[in-house]
C-alpha positions in Angstrom: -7.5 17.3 -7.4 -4.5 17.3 -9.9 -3.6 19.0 -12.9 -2.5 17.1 -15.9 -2.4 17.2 -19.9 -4.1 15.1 -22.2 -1.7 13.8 -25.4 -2.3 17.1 -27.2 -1.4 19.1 -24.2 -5.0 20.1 -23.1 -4.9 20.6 -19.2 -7.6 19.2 -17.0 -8.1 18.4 -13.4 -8.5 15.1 -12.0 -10.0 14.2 -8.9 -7.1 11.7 -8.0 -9.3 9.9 -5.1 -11.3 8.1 -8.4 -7.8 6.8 -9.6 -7.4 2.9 -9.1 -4.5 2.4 -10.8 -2.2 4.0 -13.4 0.0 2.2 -16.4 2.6 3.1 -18.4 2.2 1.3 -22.1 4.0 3.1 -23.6 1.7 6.2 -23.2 0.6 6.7 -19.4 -2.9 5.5 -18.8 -5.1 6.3 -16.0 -8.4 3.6 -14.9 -10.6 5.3 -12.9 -12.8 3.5 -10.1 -15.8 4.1 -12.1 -13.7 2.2 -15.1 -13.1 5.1 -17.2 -9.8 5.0 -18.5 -7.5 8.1 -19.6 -4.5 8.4 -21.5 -1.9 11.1 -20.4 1.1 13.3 -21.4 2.6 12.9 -17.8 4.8 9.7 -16.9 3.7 7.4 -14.6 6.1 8.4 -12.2 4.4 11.9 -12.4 1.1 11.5 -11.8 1.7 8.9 -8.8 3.5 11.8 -7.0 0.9 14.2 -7.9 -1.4 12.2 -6.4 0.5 11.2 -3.4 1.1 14.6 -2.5 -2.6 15.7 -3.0 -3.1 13.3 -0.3 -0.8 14.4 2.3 -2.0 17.8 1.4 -5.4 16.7 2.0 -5.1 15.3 5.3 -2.6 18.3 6.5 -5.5 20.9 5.6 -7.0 21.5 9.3 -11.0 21.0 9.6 -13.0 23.6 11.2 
């Protein structure tokens, strides 16, 4: 899950393992595998490392 702000600065959690691909146009939009599509404050930039690292931090958690 990451954190990020809708356009007026609302904060919500995204579950980033739905996100297929992410635009900049100007605004930052976000198309979901279900074909949802959001529109964020953070650059594109941003919310691809946010999701990268909630990957590696996913798969570094250790299963029990």
């Amino acid at each position: 899950m990451i954190k990020l702000s809708r356009l007026d600065g609302e904060p919500f959690v995204l579950n980033a393992d739905l996100i297929r691909y992410v635009e900049c146009r100007p605004d930052t939009f976000i198309t979901l595998t279900t074909g949802e599509r959001l529109v964020v404050a953070e650059s594109m930039d941003e919310v691809v490392d946010r999701a990268v690292r909630y990957q590696q931090q996913k798969h570094m958690v250790p299963h029990r």
